[in-house]
DRENMIZA-897930 format. One record per residue (C-alpha): x, y, z; residue in three letters. Coordinates in steps of 0.5 Angstrom, whole numbers, always signed. Example, Ala and Ser with C-alpha at 12.3 -4.5 7.8 and 13.67 -1.06 7.14 Angstrom:
residues 2
<vopa u="+25" v="-9" w="+16" resn="ALA"/>
<vopa u="+27" v="-2" w="+14" resn="SER"/>
***
This chain:
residues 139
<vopa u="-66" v="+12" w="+68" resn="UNK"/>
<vopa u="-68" v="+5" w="+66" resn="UNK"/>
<vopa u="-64" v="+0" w="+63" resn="UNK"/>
<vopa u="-65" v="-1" w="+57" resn="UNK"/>
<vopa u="-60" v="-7" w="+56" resn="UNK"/>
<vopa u="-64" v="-14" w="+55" resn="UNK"/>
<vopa u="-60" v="-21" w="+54" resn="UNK"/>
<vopa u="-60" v="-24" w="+46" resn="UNK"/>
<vopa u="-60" v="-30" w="+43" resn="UNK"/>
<vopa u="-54" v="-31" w="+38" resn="UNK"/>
<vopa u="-60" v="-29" w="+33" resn="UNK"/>
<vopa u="-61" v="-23" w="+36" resn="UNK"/>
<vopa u="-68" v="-25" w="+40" resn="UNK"/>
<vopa u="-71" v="-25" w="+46" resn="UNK"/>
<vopa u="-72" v="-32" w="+46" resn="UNK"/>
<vopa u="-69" v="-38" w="+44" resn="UNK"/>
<vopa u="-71" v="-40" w="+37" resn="UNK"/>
<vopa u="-72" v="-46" w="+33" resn="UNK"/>
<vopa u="-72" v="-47" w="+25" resn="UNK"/>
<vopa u="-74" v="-52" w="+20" resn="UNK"/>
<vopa u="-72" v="-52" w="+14" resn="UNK"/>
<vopa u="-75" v="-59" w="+10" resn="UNK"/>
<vopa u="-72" v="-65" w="+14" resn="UNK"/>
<vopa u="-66" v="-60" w="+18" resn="UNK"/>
<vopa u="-69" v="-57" w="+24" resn="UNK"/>
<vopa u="-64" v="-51" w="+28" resn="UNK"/>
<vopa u="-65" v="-49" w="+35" resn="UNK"/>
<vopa u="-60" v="-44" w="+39" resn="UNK"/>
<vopa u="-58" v="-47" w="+45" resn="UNK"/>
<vopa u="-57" v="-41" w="+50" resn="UNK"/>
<vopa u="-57" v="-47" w="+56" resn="UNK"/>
<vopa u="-50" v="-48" w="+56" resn="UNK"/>
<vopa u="-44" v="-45" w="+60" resn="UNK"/>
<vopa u="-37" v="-46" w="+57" resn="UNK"/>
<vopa u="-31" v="-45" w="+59" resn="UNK"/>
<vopa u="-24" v="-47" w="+56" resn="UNK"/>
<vopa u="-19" v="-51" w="+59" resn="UNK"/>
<vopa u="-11" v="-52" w="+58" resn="UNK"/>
<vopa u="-7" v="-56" w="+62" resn="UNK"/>
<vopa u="+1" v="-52" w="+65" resn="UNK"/>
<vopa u="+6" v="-55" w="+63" resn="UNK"/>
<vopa u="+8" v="-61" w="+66" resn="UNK"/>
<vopa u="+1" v="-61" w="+70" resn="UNK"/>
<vopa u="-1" v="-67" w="+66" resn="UNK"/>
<vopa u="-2" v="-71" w="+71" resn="UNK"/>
<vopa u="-5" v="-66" w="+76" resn="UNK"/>
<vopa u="-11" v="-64" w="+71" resn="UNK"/>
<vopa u="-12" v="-71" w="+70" resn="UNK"/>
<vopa u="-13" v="-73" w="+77" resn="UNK"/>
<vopa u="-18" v="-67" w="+78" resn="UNK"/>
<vopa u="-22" v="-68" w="+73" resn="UNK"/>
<vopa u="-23" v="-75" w="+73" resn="UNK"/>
<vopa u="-25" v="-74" w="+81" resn="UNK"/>
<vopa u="-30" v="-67" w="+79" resn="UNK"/>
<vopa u="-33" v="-72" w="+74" resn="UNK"/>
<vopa u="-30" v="-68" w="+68" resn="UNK"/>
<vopa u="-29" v="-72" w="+61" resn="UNK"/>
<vopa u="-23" v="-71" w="+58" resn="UNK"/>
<vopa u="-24" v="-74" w="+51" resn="UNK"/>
<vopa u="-18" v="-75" w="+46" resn="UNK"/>
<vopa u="-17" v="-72" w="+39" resn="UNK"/>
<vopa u="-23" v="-71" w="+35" resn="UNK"/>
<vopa u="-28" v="-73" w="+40" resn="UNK"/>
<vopa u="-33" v="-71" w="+45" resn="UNK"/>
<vopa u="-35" v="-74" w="+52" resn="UNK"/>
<vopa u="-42" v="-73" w="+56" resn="UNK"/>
<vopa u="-41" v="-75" w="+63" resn="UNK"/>
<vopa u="-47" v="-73" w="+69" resn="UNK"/>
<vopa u="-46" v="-66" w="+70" resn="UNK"/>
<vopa u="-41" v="-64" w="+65" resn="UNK"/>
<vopa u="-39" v="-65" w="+57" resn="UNK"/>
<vopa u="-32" v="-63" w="+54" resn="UNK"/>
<vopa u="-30" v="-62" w="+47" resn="UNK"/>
<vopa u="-23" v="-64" w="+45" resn="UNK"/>
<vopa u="-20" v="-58" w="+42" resn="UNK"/>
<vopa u="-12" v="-59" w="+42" resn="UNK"/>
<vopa u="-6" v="-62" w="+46" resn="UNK"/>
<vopa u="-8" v="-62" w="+54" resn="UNK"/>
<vopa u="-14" v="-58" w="+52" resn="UNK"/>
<vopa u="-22" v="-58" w="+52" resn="UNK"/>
<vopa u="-27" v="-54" w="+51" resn="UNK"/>
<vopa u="-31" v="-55" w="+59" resn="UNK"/>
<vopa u="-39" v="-55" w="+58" resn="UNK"/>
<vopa u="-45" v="-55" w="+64" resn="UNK"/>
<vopa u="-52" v="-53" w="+64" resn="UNK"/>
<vopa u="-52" v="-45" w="+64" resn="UNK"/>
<vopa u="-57" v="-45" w="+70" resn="UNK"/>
<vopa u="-53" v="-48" w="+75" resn="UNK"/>
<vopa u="-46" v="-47" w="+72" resn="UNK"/>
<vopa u="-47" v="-38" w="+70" resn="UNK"/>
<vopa u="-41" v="-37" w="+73" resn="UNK"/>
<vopa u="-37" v="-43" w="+71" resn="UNK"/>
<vopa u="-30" v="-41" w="+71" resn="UNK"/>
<vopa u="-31" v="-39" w="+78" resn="UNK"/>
<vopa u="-33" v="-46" w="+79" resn="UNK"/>
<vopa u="-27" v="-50" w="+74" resn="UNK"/>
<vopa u="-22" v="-46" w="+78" resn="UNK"/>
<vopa u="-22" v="-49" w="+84" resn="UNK"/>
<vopa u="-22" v="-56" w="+82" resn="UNK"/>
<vopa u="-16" v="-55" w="+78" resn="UNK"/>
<vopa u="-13" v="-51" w="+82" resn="UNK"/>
<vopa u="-5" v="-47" w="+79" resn="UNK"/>
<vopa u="-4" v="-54" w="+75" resn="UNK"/>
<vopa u="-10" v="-51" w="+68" resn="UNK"/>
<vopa u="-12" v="-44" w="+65" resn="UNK"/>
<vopa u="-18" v="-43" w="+65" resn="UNK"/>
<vopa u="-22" v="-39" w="+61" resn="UNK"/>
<vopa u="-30" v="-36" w="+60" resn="UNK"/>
<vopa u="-32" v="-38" w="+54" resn="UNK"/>
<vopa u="-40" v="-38" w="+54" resn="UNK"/>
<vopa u="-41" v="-31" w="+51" resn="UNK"/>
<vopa u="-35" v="-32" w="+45" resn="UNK"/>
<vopa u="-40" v="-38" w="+42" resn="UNK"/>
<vopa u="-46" v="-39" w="+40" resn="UNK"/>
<vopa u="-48" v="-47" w="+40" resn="UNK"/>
<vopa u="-54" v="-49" w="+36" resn="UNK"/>
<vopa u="-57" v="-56" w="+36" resn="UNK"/>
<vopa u="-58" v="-59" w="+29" resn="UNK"/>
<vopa u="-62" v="-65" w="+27" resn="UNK"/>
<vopa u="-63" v="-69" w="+21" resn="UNK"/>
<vopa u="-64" v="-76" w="+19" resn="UNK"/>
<vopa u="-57" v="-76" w="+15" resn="UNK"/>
<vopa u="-53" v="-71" w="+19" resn="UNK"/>
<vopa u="-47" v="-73" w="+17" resn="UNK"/>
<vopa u="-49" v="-72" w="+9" resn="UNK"/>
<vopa u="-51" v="-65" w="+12" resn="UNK"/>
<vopa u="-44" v="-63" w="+15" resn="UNK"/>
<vopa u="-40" v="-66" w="+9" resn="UNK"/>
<vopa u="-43" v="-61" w="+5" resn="UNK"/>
<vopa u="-41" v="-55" w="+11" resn="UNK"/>
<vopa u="-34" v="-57" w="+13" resn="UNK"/>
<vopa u="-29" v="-61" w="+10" resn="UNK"/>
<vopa u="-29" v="-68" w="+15" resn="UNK"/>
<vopa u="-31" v="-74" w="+13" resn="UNK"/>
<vopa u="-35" v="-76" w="+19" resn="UNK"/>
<vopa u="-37" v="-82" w="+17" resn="UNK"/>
<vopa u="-30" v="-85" w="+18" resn="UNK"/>
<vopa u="-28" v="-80" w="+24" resn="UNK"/>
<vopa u="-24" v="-84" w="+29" resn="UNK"/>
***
């Protein structure tokens, strides 16, 4: 029997798509593998360390880091969310967990997110009216 079992876009499609509404263009991004990323108690020190030599940004509250290779988002205390081109990093976890070892937890997340690129010429007007953050005084 053939598979009939086909990969899809968040919106459903075999492709990824890009959609302009007047001046706002959104485009799924499905070139991005993530993971999450939680220190162990007491492995402040250890996670920092690896990180820092893998070349993995650890951004502080309310921020995100783009470095050579990898990206991360900050999502709590000793927490982030770990992102790398999906082409060479599918299996990203199987990649993270040697770096750092015993002293992080870390979790596949590429299927459990769907990540759109937005543009717009006031982008922080458009995300005021979608969320409630004032992105013009974020830290």
């Amino acid at each position: 029997m053939a598979n009939l079992l086909h990969p899809l876009t968040p919106l459903g499609h075999a492709a990824a798509e890009t959609v302009s509404i007047g001046p706002v263009t959104i485009a799924e991004n499905t070139g991005v593998a993530m993971a999450s990323l939680a220190t162990r108690q007491g492995r402040e020190a250890d996670v920092a360390a690896a990180a820092q030599t893998a070349g993995i940004p650890q951004p502080g509250p309310g921020r995100a880091e783009q470095a050579a290779l990898y990206g991360a988002i900050w999502l709590g205390d000793q927490q982030w969310m770990v992102e790398a081109p999906f082409d060479t990093h599918e299996d990203i976890t199987a990649i993270l967990k040697p770096i750092f070892g015993e002293a992080a937890s870390i979790t596949e997340q590429t299927d459990a997110w769907a990540r759109f690129d937005v543009a717009a010429p006031d982008l922080a007007a458009l995300f005021e009216r979608l969320c409630n953050y004032d992105l013009r005084a974020k830290p």
